[in-house]
N, CA, C and O atoms as a DFTB+ gen file, in Angstrom:
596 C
 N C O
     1  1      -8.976      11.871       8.072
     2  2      -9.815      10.709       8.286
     3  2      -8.953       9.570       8.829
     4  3      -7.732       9.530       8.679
     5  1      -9.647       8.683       9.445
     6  2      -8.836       7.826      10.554
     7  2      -9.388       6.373       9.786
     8  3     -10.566       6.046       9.645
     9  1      -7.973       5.488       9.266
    10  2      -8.000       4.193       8.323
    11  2      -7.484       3.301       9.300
    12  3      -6.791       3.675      10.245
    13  1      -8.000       1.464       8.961
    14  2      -7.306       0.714       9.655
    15  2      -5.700       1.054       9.050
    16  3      -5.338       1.535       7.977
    17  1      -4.773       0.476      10.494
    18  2      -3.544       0.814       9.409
    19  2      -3.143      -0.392       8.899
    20  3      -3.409      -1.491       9.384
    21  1      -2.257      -0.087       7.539
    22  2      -1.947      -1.014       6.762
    23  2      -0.171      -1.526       7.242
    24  3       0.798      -0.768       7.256
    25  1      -0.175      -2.559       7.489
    26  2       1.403      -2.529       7.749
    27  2       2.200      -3.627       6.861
    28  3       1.788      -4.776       6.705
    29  1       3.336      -3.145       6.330
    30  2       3.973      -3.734       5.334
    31  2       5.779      -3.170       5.844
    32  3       6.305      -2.405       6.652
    33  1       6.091      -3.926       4.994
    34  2       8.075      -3.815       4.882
    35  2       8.145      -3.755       3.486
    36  3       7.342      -4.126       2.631
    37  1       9.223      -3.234       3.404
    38  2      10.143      -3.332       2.417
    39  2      11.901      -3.591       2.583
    40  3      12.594      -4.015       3.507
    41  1      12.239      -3.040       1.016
    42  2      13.665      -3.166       0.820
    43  2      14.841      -2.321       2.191
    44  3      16.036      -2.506       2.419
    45  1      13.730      -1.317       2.911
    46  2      14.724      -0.872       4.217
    47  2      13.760      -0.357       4.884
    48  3      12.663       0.101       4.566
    49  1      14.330      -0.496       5.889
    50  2      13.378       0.439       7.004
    51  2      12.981       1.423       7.244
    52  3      13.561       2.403       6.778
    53  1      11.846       1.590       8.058
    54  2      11.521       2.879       8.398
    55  2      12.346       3.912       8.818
    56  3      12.582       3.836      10.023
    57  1      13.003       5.089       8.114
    58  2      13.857       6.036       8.665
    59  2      15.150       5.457       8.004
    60  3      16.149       6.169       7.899
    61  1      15.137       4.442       7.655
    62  2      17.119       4.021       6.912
    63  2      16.530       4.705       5.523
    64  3      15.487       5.340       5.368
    65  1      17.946       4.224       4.208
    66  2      18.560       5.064       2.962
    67  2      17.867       4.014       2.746
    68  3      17.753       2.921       3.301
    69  1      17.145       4.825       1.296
    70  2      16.818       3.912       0.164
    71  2      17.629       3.392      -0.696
    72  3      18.437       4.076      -1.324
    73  1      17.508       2.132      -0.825
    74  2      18.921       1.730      -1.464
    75  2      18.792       2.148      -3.061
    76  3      17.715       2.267      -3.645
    77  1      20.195       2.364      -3.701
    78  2      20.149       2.776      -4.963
    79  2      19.313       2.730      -5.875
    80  3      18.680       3.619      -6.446
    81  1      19.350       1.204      -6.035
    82  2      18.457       0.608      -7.532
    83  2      16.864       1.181      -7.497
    84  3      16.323       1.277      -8.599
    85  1      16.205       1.506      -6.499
    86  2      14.971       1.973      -6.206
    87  2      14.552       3.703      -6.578
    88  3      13.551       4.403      -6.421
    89  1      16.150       3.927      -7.239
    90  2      15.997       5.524      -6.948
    91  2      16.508       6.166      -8.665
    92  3      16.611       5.396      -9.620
    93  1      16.792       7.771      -8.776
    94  2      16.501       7.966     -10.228
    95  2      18.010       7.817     -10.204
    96  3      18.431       8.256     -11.275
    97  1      18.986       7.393      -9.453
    98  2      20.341       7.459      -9.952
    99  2      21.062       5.918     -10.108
   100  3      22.214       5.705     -10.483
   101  1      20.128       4.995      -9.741
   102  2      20.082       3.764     -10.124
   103  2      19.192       3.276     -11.177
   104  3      18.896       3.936     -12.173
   105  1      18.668       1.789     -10.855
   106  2      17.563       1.234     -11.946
   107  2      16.529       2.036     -12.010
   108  3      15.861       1.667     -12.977
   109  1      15.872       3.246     -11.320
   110  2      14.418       4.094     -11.373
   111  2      13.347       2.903     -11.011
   112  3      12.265       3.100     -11.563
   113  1      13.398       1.674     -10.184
   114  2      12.552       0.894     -10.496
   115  2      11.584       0.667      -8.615
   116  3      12.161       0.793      -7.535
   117  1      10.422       0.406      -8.759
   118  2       9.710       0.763      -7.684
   119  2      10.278      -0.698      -6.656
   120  3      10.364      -1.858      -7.057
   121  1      10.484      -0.367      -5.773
   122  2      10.750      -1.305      -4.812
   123  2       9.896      -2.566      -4.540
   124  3       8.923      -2.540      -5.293
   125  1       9.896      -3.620      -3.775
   126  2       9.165      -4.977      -3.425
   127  2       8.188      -4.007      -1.957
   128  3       8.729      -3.105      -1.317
   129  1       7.183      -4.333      -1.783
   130  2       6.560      -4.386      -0.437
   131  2       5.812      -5.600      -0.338
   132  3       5.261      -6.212      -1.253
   133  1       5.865      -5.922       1.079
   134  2       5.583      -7.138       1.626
   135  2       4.148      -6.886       2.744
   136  3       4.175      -6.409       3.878
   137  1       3.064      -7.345       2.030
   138  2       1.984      -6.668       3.169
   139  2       1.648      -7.837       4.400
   140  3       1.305      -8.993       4.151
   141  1       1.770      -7.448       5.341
   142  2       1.463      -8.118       6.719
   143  2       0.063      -8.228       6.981
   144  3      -0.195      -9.402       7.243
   145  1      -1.204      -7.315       7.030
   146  2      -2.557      -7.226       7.495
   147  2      -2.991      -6.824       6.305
   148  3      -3.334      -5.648       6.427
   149  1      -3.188      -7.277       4.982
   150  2      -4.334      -7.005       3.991
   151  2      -5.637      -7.259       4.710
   152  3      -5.766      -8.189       5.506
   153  1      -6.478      -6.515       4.447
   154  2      -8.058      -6.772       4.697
   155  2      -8.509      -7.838       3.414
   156  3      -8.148      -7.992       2.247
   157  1      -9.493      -8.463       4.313
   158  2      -9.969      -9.831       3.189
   159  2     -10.839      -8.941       2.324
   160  3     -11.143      -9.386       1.217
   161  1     -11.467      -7.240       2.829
   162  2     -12.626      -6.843       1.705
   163  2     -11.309      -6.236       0.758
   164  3     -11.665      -5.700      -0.291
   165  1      -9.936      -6.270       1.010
   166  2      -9.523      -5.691      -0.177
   167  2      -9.932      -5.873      -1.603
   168  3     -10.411      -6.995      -1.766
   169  1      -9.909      -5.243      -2.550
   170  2      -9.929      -5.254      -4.071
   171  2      -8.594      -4.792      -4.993
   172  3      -8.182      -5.567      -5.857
   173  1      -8.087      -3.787      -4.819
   174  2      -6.877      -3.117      -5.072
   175  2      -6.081      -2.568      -3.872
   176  3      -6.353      -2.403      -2.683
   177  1      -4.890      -2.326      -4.711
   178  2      -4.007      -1.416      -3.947
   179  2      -3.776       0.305      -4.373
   180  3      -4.684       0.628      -5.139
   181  1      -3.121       1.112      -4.178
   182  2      -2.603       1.897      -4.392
   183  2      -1.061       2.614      -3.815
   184  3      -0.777       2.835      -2.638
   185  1      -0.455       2.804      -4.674
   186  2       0.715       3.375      -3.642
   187  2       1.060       5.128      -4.434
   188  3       0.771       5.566      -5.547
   189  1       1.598       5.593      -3.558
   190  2       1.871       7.220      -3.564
   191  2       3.100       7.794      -3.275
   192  3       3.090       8.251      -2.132
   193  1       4.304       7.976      -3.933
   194  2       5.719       7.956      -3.339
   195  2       5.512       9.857      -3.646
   196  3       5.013      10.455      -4.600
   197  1       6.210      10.405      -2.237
   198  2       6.012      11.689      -2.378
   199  2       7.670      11.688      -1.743
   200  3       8.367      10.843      -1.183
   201  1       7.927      13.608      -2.313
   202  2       9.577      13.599      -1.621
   203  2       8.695      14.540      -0.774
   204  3       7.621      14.960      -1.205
   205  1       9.258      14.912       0.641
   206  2       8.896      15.193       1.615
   207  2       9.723      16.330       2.330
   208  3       9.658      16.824       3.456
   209  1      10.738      16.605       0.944
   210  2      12.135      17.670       1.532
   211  2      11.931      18.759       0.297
   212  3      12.723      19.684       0.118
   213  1      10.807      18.537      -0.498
   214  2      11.050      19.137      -1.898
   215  2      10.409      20.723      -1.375
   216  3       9.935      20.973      -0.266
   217  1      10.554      21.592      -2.452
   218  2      10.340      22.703      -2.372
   219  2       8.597      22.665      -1.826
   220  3       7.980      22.770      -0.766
   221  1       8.315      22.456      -3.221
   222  2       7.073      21.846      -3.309
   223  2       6.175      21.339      -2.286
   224  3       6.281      20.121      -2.433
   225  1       5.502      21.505      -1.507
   226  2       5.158      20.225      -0.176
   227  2       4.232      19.483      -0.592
   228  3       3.107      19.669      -1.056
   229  1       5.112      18.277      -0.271
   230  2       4.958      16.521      -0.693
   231  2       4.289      16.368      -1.938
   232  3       3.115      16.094      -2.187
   233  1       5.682      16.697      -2.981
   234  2       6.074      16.709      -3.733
   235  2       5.571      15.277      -4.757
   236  3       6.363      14.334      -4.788
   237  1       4.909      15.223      -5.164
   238  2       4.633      13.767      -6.077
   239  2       5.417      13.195      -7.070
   240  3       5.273      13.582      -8.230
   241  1       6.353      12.196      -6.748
   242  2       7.103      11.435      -7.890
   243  2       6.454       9.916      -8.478
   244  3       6.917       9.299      -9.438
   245  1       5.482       9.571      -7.794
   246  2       4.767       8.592      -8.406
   247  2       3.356       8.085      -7.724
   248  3       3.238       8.224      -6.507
   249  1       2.014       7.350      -8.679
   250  2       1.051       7.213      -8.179
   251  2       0.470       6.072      -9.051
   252  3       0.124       5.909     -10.221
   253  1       0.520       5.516      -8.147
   254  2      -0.163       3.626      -9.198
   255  2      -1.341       3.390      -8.355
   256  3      -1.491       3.494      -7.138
   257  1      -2.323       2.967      -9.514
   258  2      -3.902       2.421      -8.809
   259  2      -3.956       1.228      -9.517
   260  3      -3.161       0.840     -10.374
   261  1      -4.974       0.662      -9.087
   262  2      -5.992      -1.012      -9.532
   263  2      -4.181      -1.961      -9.704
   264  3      -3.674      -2.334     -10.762
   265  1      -3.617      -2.108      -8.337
   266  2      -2.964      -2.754      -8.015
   267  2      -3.230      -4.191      -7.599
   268  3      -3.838      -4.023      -6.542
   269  1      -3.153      -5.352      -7.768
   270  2      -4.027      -6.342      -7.409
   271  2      -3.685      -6.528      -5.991
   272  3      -2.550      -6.363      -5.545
   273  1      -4.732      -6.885      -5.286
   274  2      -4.625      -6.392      -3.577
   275  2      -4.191      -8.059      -3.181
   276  3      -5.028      -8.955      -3.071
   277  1      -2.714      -8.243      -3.001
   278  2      -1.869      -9.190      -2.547
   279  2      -0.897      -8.942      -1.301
   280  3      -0.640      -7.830      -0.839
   281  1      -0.438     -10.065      -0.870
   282  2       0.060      -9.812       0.276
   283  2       1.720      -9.324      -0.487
   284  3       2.552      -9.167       0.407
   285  1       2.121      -9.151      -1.475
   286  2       3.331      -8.723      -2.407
   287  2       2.871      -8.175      -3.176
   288  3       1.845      -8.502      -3.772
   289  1       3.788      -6.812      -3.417
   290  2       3.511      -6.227      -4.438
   291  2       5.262      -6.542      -4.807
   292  3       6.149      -6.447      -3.958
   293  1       5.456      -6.874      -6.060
   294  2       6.475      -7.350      -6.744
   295  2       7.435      -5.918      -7.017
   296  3       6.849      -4.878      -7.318
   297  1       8.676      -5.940      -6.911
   298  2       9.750      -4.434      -7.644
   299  2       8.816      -4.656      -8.996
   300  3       8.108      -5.556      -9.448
   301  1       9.272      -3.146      -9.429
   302  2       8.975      -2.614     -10.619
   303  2       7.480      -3.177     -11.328
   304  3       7.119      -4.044     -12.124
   305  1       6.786      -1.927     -10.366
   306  2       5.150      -2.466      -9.872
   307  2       4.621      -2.282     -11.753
   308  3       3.695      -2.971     -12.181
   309  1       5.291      -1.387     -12.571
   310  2       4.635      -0.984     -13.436
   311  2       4.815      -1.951     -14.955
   312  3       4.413      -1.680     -16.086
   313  1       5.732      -3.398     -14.354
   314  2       5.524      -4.236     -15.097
   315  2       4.212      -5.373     -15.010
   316  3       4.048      -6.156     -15.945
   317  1       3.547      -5.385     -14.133
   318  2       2.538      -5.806     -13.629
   319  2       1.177      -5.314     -14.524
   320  3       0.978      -4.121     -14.751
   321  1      -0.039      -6.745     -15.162
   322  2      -1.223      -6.255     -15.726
   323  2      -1.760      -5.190     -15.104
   324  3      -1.485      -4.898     -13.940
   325  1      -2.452      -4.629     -15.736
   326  2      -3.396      -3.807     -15.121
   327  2      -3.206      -2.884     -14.326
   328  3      -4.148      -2.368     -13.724
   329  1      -1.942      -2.496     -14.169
   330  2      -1.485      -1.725     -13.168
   331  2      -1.770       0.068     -13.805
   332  3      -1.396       0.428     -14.921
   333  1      -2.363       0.816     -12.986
   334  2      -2.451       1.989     -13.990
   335  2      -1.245       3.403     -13.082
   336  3      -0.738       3.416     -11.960
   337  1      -1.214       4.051     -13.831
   338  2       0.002       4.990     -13.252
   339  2      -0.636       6.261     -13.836
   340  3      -1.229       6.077     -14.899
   341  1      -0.632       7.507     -13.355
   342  2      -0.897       8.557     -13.406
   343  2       0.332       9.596     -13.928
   344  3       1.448       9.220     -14.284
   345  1      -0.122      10.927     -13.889
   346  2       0.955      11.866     -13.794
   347  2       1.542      12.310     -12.578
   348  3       0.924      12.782     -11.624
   349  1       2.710      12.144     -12.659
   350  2       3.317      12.372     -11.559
   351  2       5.020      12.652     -11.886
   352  3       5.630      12.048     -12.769
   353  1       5.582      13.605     -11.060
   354  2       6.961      14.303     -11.891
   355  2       6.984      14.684     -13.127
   356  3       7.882      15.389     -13.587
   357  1       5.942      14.231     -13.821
   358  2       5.724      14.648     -15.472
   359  2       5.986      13.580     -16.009
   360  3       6.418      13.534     -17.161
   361  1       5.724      12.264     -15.099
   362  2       5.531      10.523     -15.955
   363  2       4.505      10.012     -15.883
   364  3       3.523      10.631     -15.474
   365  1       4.455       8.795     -16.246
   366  2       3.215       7.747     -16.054
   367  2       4.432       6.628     -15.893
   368  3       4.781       5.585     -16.446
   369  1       4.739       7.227     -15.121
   370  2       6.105       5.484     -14.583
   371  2       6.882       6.440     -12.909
   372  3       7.071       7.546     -12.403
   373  1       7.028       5.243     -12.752
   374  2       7.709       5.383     -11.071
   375  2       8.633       6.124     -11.576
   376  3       9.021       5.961     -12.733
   377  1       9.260       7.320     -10.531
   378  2      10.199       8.489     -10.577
   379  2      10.798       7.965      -8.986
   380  3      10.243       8.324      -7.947
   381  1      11.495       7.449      -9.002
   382  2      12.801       6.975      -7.876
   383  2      13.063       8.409      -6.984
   384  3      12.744       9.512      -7.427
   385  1      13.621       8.228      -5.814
   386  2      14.685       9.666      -5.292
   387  2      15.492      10.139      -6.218
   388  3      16.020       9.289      -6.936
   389  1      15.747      11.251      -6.415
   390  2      16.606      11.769      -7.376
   391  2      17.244      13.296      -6.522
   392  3      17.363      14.335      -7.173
   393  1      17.505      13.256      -5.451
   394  2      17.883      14.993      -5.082
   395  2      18.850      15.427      -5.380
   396  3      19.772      14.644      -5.605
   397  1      19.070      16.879      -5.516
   398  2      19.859      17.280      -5.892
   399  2      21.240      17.029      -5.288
   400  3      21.275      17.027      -4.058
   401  1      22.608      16.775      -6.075
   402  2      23.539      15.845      -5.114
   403  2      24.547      17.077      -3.970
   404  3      24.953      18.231      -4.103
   405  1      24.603      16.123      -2.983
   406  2      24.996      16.504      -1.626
   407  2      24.141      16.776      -1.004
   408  3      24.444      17.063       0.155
   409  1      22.385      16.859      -1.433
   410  2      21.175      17.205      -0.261
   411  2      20.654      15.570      -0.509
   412  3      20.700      14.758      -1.433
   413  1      20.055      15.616       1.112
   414  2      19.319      14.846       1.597
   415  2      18.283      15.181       1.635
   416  3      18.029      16.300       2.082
   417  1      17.113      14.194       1.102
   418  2      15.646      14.353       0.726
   419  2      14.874      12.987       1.638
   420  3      15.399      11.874       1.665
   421  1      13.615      13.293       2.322
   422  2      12.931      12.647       2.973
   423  2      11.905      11.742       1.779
   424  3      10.972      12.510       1.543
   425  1      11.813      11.128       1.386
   426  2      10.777      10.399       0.626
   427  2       9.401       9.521       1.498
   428  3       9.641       8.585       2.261
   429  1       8.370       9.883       1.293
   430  2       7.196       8.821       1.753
   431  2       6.386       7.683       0.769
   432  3       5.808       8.080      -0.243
   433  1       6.387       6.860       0.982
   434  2       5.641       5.800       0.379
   435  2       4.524       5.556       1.143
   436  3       4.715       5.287       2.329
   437  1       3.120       5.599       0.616
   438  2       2.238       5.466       1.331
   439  2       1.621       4.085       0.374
   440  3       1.912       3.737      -0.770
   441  1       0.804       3.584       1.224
   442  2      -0.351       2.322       0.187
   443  2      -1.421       2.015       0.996
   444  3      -1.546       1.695       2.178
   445  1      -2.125       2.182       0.113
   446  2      -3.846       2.090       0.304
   447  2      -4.500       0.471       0.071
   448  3      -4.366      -0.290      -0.887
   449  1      -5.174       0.321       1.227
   450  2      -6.250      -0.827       0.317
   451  2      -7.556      -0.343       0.599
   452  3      -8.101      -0.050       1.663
   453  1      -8.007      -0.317      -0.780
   454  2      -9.594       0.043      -1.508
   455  2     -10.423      -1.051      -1.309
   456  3      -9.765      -2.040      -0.984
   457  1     -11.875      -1.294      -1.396
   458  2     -12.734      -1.789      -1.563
   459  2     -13.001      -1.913      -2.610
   460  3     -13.763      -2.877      -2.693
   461  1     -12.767      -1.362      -3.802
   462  2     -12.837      -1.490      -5.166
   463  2     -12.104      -1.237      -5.964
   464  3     -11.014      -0.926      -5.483
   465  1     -12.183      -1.176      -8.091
   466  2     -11.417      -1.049      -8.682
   467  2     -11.282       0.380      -8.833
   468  3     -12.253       0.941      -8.326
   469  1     -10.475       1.159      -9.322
   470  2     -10.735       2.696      -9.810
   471  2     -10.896       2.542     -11.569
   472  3     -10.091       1.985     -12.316
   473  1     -12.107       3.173     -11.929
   474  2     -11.695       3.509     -13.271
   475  2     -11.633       4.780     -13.513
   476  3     -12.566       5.582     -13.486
   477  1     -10.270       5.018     -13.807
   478  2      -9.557       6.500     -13.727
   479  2      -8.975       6.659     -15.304
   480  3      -8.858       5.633     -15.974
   481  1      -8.665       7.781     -15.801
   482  2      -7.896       7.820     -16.620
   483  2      -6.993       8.082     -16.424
   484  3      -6.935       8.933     -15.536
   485  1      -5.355       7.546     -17.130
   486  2      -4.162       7.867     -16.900
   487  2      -3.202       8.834     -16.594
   488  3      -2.173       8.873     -15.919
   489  1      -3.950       9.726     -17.406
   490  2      -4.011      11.085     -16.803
   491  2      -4.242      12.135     -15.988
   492  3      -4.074      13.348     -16.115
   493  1      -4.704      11.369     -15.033
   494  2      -5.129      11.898     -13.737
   495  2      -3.509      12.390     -12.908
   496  3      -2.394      11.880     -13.017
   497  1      -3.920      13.415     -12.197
   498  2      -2.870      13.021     -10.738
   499  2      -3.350      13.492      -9.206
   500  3      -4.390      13.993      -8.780
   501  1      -2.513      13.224      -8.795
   502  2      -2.660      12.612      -7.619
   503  2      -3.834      13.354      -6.888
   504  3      -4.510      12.553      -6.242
   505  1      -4.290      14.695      -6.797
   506  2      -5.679      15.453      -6.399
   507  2      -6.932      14.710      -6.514
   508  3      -7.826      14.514      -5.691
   509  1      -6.786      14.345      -7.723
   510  2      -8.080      13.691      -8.664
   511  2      -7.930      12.273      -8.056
   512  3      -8.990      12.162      -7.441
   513  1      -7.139      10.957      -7.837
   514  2      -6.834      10.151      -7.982
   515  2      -7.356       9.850      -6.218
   516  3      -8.169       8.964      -5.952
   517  1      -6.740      10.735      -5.161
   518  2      -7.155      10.845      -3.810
   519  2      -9.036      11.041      -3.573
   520  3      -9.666      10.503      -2.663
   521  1      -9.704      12.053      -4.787
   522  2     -11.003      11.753      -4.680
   523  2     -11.450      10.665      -5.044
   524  3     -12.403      10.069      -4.542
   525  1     -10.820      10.348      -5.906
   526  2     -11.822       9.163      -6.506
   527  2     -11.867       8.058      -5.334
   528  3     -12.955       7.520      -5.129
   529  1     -10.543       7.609      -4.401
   530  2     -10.314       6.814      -3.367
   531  2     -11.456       7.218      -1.972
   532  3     -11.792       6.414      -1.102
   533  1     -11.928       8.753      -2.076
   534  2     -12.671       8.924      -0.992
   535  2     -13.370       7.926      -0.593
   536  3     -13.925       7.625      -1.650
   537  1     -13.897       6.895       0.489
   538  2     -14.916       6.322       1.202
   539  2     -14.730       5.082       0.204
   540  3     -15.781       4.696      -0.309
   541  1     -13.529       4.376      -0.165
   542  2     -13.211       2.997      -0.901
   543  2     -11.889       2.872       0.023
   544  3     -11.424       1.735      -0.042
   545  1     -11.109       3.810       0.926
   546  2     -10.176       3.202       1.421
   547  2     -10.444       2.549       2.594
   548  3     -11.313       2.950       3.368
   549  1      -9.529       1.220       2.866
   550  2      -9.797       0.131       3.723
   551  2      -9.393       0.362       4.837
   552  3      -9.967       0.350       5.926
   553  1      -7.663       0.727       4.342
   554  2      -6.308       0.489       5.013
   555  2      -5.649       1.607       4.220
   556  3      -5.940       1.995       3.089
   557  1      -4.415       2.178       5.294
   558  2      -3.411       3.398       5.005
   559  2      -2.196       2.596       5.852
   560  3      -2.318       2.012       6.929
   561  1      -1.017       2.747       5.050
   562  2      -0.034       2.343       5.753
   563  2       1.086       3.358       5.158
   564  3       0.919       3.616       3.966
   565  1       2.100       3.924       5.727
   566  2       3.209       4.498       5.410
   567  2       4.894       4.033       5.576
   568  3       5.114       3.231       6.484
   569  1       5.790       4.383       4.949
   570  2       7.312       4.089       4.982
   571  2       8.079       5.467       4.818
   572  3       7.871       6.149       3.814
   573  1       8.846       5.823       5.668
   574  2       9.788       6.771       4.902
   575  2      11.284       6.479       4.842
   576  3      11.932       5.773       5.615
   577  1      11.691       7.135       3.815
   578  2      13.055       6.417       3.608
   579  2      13.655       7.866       3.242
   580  3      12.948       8.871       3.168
   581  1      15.358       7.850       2.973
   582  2      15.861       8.867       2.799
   583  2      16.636       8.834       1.450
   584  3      16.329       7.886       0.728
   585  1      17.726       9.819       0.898
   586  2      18.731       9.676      -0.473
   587  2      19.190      10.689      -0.473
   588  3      18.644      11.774      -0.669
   589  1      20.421      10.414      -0.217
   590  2      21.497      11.180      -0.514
   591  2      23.021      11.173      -1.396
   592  3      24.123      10.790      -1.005
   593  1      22.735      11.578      -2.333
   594  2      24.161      11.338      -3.353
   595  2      24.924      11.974      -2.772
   596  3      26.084      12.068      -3.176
């Protein structure tokens, strides 16, 4: 399905290293994004950090909904009210890059803006969490970044 796109920055660029503190061999803590084109019907956000090198294909290390739909989303999204987090790596908290050391792993960050709130349970992941978003997403925007110990 074809979304306005969402465009935002962060802590590095598209295609550069994620810097440490963002990852599982630093602080584990979710990075700052800076949104450029929020839609005014936003309501929430969502973001989706997948590894993209994993066995697994696109691999889920983290999934946060009913994000408050701002032009910032603040580091370490999961200190934030209301913020809900799913299962994902086998948490309900952001899971950083972590690859195995001397491989290089592709990571994607994706973020959504919804038209509404989700009421999900915490326990959801990411399958369940993508329906519930069906025909509420606004905006799709993506980042990929890399990590290599």
């Amino acid at each position: 399905m074809e979304y306005d796109k969402l465009e935002f920055e962060t802590t590095f660029k598209n295609g550069d290293m994620i810097p440490v503190e963002y990852t599982g061999y630093g602080k584990n803590i979710s990075p700052e994004f800076r949104i450029k084109n929020l839609s005014d019907k936003a309501k929430s956000l969502v973001i989706i950090l997948e590894d993209l090198s994993h066995p697994i294909k696109n691999f889920t290390h983290w999934i946060a909904w009913n994000i408050k739909a701002n032009s910032v989303i603040p580091e370490n999204v999961e200190n934030m009210d209301n913020v809900m987090q799913g299962i994902a790596y086998g948490f309900h908290k952001y899971a950083g890059a972590k690859p195995p050391k001397f491989q290089k792993h592709n990571y994607k960050y994706t973020i959504y803006s919804l038209d509404n709130i989700l009421e999900l349970s915490s326990n959801i992941m990411k399958k369940k969490l993508l329906k519930a978003m069906d025909g509420h997403i606004l905006q799709k925007g993506t980042i990929i970044g890399y990590f290599k110990r």
